[in-house]
KEKE-3310 file (N, C-alpha, C; in steps of 0.2 Angstrom, whole numbers, plus 5000, padded with zeros to 4 digits):
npx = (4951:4963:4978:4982:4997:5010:5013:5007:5010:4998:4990:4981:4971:4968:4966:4978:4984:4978:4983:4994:4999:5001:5012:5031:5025:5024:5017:5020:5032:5035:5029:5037:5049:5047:5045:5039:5042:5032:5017:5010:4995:4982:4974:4968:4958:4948:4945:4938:4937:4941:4931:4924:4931:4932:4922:4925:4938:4935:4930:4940:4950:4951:4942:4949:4943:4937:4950:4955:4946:4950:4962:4977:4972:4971:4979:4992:4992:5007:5011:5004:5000:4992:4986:4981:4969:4972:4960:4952:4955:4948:4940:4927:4912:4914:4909:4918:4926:4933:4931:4945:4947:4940:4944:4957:4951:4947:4959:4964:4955:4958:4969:4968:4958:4966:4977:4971:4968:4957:4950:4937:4947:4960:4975:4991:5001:5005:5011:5012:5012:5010:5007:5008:4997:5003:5009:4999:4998:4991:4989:4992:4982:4971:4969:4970:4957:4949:4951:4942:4928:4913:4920:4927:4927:4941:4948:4958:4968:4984:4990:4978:4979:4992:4987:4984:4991:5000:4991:4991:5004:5004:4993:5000:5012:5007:5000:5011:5016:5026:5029:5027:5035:5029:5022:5033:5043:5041:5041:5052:5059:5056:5059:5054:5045:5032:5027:5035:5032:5023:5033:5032:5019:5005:4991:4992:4987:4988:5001:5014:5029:5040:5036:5030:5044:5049:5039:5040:5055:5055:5044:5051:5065:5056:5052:5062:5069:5063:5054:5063:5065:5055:5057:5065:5074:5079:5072:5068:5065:5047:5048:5061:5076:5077:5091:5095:5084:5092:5103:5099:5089:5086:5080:5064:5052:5054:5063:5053:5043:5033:5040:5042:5042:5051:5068:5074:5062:5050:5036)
npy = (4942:4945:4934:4925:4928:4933:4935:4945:4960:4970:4985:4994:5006:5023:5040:5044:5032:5028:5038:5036:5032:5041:5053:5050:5045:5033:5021:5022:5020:5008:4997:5000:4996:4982:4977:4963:4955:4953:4960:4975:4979:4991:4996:5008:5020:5036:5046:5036:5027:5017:5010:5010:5004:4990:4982:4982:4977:4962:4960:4964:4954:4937:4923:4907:4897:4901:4904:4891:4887:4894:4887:4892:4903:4916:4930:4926:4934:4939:4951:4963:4981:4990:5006:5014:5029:5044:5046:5043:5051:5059:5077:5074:5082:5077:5065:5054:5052:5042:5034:5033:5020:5012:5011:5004:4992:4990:4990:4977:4968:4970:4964:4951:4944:4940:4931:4923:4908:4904:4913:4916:4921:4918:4919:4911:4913:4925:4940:4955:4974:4988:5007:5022:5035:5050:5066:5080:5098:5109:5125:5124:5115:5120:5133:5127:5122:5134:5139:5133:5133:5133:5143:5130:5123:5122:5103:5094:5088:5091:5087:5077:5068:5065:5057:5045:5039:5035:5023:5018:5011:5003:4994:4988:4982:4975:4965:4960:4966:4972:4990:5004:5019:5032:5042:5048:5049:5058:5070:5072:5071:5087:5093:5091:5101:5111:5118:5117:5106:5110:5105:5094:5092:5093:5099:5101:5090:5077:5070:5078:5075:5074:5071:5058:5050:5049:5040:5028:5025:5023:5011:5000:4998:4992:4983:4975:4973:4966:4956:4951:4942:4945:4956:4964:4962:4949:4944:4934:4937:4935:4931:4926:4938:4945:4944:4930:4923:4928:4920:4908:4903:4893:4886:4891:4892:4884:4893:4903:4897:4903:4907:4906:4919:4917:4912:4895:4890:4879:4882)
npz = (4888:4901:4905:4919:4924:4932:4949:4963:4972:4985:4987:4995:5001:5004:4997:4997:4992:4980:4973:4970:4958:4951:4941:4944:4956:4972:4970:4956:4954:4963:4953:4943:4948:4950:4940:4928:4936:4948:4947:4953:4961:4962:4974:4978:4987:4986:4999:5006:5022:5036:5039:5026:5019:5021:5017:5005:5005:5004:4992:4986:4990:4984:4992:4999:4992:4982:4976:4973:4965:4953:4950:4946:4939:4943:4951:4965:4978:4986:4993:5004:5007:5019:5020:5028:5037:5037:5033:5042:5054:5052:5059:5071:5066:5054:5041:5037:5048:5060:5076:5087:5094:5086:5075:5078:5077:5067:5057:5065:5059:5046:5043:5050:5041:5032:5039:5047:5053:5053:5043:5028:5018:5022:5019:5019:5014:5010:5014:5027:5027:5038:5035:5042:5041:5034:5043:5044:5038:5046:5044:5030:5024:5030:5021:5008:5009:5011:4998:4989:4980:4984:4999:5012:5027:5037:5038:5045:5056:5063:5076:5079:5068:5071:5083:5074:5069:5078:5082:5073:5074:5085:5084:5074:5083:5092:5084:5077:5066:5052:5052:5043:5046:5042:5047:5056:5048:5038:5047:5052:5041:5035:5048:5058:5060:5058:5048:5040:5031:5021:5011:5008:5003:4994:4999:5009:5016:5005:4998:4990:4974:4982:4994:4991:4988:4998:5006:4997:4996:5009:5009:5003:5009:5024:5014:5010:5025:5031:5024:5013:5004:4997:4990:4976:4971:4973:4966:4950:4933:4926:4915:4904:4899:4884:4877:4882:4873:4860:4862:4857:4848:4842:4854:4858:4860:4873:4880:4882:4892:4904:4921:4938:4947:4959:4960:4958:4961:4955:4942)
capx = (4953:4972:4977:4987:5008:5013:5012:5007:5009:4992:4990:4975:4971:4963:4967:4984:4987:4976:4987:5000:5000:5003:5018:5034:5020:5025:5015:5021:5039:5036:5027:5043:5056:5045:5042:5041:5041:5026:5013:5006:4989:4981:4967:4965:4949:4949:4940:4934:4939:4942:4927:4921:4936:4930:4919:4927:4942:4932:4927:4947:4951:4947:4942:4953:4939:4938:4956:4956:4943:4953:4965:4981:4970:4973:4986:4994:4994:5012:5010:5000:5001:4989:4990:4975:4973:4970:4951:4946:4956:4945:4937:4919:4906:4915:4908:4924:4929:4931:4934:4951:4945:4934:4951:4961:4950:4946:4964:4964:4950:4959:4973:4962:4953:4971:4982:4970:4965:4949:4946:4939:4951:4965:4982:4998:5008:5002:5016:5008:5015:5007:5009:5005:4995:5009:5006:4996:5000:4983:4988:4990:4976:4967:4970:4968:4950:4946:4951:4938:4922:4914:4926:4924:4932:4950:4945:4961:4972:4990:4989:4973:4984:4997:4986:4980:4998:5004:4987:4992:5010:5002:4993:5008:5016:5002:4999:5018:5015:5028:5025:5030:5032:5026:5022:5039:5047:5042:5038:5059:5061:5054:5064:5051:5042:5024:5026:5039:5028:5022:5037:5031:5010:5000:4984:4989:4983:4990:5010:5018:5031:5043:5031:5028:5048:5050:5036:5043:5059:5053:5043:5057:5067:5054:5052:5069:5072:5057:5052:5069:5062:5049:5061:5064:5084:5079:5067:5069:5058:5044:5050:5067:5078:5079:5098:5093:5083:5095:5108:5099:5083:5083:5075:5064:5046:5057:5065:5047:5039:5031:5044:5041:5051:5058:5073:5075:5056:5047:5028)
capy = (4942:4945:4927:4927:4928:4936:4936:4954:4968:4973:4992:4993:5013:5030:5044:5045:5026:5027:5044:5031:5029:5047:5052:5047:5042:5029:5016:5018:5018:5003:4994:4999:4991:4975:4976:4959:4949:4956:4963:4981:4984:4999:4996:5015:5022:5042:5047:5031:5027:5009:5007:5009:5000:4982:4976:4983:4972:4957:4959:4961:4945:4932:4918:4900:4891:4905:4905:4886:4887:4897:4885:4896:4909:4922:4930:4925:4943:4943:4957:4966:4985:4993:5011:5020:5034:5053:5051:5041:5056:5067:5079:5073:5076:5073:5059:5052:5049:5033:5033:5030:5011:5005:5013:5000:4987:4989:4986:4971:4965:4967:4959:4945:4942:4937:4932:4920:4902:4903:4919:4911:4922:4916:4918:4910:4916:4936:4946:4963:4980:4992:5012:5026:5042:5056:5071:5085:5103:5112:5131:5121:5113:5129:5138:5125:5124:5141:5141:5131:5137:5137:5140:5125:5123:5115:5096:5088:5093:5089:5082:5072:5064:5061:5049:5040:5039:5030:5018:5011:5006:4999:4990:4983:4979:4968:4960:4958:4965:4978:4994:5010:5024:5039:5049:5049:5051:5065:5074:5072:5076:5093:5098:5093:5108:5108:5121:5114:5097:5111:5105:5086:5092:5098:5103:5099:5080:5073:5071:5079:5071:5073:5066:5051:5048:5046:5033:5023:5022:5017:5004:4996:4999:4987:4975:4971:4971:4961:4949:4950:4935:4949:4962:4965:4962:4945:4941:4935:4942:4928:4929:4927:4943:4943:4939:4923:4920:4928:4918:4901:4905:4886:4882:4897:4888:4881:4899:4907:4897:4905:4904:4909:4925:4916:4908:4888:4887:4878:4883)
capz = (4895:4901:4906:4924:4920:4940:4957:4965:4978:4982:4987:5000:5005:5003:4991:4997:4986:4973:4971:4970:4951:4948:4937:4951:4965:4977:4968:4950:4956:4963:4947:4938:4950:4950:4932:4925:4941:4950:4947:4958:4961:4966:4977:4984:4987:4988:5003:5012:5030:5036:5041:5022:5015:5025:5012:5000:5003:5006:4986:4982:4989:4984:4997:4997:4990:4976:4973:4971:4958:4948:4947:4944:4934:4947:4954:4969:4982:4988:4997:5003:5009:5021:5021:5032:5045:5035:5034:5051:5059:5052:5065:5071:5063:5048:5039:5036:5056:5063:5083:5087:5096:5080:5070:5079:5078:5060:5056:5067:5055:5040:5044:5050:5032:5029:5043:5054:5046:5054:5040:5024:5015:5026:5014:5022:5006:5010:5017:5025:5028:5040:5035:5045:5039:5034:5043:5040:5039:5048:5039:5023:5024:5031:5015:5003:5011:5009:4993:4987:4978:4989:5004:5016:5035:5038:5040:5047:5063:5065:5082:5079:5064:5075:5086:5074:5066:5085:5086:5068:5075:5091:5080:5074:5088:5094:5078:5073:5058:5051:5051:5040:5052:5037:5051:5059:5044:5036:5053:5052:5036:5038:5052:5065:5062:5051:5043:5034:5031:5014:5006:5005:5003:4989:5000:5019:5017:5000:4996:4981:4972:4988:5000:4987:4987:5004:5003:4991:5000:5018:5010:5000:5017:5027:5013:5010:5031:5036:5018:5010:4998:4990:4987:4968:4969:4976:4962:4941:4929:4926:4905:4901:4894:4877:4875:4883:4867:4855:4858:4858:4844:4842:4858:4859:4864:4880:4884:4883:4896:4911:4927:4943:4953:4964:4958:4960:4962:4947:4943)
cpx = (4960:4972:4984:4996:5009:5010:5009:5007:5002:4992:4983:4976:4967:4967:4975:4987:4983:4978:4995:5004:5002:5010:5023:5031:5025:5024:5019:5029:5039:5033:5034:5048:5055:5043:5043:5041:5036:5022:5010:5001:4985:4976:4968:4958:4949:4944:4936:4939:4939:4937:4922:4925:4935:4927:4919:4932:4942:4929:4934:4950:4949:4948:4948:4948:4938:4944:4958:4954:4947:4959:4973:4981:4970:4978:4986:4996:5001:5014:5006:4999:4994:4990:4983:4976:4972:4965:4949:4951:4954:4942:4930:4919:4909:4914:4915:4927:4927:4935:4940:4950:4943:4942:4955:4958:4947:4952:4965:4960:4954:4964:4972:4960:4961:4977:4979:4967:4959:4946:4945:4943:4959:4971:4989:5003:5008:5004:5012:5011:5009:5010:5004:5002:5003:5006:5005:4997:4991:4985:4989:4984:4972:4966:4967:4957:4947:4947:4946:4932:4915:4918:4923:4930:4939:4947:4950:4965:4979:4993:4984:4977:4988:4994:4983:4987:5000:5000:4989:5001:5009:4999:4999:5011:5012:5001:5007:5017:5022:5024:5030:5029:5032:5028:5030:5043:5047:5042:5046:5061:5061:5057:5060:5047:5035:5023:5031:5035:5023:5027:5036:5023:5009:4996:4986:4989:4986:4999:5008:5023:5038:5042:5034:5038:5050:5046:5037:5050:5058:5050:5045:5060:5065:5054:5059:5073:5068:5056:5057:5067:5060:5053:5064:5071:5084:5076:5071:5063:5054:5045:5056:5067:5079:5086:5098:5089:5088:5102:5107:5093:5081:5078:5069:5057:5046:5059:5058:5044:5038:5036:5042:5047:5055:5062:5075:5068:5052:5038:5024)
cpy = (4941:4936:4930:4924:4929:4933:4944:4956:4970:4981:4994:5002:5016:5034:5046:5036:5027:5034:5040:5032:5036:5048:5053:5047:5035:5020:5015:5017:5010:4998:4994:4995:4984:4974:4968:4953:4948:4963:4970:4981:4987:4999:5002:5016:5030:5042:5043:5032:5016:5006:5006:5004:4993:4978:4978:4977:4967:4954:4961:4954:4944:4926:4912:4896:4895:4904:4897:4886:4891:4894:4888:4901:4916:4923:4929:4933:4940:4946:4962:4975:4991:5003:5016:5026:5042:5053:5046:5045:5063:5070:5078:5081:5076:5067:5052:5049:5043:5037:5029:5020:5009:5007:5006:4994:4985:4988:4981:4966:4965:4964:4952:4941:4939:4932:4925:4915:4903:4910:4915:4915:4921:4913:4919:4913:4922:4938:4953:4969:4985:4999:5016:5031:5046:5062:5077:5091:5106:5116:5127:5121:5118:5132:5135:5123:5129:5142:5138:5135:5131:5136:5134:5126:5117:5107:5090:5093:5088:5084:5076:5066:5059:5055:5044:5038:5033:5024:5014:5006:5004:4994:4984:4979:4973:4964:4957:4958:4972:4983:5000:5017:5031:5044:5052:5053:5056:5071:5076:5075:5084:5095:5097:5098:5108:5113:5120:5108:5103:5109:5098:5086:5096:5102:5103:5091:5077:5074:5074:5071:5070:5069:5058:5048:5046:5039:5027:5022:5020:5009:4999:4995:4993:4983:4972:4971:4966:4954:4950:4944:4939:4954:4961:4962:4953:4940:4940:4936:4933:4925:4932:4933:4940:4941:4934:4921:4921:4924:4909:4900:4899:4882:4890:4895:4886:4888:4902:4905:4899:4902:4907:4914:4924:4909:4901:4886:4886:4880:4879)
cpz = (4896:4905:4915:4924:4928:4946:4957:4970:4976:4987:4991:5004:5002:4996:4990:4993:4981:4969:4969:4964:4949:4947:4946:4958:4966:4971:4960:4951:4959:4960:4944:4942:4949:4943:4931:4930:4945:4949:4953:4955:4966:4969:4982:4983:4990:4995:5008:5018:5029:5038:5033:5018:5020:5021:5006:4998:5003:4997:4982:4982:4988:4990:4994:4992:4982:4972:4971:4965:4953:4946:4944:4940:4937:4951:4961:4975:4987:4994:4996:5008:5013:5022:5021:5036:5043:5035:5040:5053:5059:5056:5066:5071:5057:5048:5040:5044:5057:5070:5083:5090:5091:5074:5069:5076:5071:5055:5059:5061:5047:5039:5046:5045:5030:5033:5046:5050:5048:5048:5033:5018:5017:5018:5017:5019:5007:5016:5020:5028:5029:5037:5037:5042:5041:5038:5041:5040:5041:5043:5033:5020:5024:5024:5009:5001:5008:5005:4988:4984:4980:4996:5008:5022:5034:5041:5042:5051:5064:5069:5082:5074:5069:5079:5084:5072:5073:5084:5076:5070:5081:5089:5076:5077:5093:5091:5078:5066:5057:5049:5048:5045:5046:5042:5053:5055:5041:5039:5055:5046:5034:5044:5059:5066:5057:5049:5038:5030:5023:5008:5002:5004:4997:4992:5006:5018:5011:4997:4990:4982:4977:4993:4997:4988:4992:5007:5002:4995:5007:5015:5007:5004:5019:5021:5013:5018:5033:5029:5010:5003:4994:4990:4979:4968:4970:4970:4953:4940:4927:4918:4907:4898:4888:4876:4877:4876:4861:4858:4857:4854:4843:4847:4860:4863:4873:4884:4885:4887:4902:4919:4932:4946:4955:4960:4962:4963:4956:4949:4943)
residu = (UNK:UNK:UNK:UNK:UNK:UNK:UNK:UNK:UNK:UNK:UNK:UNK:UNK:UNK:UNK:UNK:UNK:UNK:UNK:UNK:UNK:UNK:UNK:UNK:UNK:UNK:UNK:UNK:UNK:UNK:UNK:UNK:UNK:UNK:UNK:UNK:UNK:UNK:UNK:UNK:UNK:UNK:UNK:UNK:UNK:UNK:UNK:UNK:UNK:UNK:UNK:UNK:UNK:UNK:UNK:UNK:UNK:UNK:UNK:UNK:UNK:UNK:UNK:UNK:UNK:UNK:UNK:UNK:UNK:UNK:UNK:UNK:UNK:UNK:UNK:UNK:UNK:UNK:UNK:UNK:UNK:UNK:UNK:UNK:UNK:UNK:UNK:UNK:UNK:UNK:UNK:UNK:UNK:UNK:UNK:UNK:UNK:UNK:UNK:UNK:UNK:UNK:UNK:UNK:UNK:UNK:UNK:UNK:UNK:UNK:UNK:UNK:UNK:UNK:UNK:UNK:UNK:UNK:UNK:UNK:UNK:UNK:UNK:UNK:UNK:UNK:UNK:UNK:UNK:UNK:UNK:UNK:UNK:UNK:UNK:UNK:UNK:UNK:UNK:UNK:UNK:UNK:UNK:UNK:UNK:UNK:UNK:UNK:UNK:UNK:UNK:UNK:UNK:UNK:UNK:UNK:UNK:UNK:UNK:UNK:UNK:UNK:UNK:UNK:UNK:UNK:UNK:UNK:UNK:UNK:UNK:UNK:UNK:UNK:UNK:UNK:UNK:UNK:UNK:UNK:UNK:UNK:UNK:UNK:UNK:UNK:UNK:UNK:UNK:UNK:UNK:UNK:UNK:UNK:UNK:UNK:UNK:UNK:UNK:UNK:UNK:UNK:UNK:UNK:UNK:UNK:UNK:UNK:UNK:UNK:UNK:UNK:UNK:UNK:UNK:UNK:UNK:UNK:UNK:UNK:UNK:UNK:UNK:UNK:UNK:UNK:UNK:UNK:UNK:UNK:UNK:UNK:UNK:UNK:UNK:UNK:UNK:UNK:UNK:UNK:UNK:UNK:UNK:UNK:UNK:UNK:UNK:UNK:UNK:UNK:UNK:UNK:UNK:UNK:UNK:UNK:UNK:UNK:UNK:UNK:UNK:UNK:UNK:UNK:UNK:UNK:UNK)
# end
């Protein structure tokens, strides 16, 4: 069993994060900037909704009373990144749809498990970041459908996107939580136009490695505007560099012991 050395970023979504880790995704770019100091992990789940993802992440955190018994055997989550809204906007009757109200109110809930003491997973040290669904090209989409064996119907809509994309940053704004406006951005970076929005799509609904850059730079953006402390540039690595041991190989036992990120905080 690995023994716990970091802190973490936890990664909380659909198939758009657990696409995360693919070569230059979102996620593994952010694993490598924080190499050494924190931990990433990738709690996507292709194809759920928020309504499947509730007790799911009920079994990633751990409660206060869990995390005591562990005694500092478990990592401390850091941050934690919300990133719903592509499959609860799918078009009823798709399975996958959540009602725009139970949408809202099931981000309210997981911000809750973490944010309200009355939750018993209530984590004061846990930083969170709201991000929008990116939107979706329908003709994309369309095609990629149809390209299937056997064809299947286009199952996500632009517009309908777009308002689940607003009800995550109302969300926000009533919570006071930051939020990643995805939609915005790439709905800009494209030119405002969605036929352009194939430059940053593989199918309609999933980034390429364009999409994923823009990503990775917004959410870097909000943490270093909003939790400047857990930004990488802010943090040391939790082991000493090695020319820290070679020029001192005498005390080698003392340079190797376990430090904490943050600088001028003992463990």
């Amino acid at each position: 069993m690995a023994a716990h050395v970091q802190d973490a970023i936890m990664l909380l979504g659909d198939s758009l994060t657990q696409g995360g880790f693919d070569m230059n995704g979102f996620a593994a770019k952010l694993a490598h900037v924080y190499n050494r100091k924190m931990d990433v992990l990738n709690r996507g789940f292709s194809g759920y909704n928020t309504e499947w993802a509730l007790p799911i992440f009920e079994q990633c955190f751990l409660t206060a009373a869990e995390r005591a018994d562990a005694k500092g055997h478990a990592p401390t989550v850091r941050l934690l990144v919300i990133w719903f809204g592509a499959n609860d906007a799918a078009p009823p009757p798709k399975a996958q749809h959540v009602p725009l109200p139970r949408f809202k109110e099931n981000l309210r809930r997981l911000l809750w498990t973490v944010r309200a003491r009355e939750s018993p997973r209530y984590a004061p040290e846990t930083r969170v970041v709201l991000m929008t669904p990116p939107p979706v090209s329908t003709g994309q989409r369309g095609r990629a459908q149809a390209a299937k064996v056997p064809p299947r119907e286009n199952d996500r809509d632009f517009e309908m996107t777009r308002r689940y994309a607003e009800a995550v940053g109302e969300v926000g704004r009533e919570e006071g939580v930051p939020v990643v406006d995805l939609w915005g951005r790439l709905y800009e970076a494209a030119g405002r136009e969605e036929v352009r929005l194939e430059e940053f799509l593989t199918d309609g609904l999933h980034l390429n490695e364009k999409g994923y850059a823009i990503v990775f730079e917004e959410l870097v953006k909000a943490i270093k505007g909003f939790y400047p402390e857990y930004h990488y540039d802010n943090l040391q690595s939790v082991f000493v560099y090695f020319d820290r041991i070679a020029e001192d190989p005498e005390n080698l036992h003392e340079l190797t012991k376990k430090r904490s990120a943050f600088p001028n905080v003992s463990v």
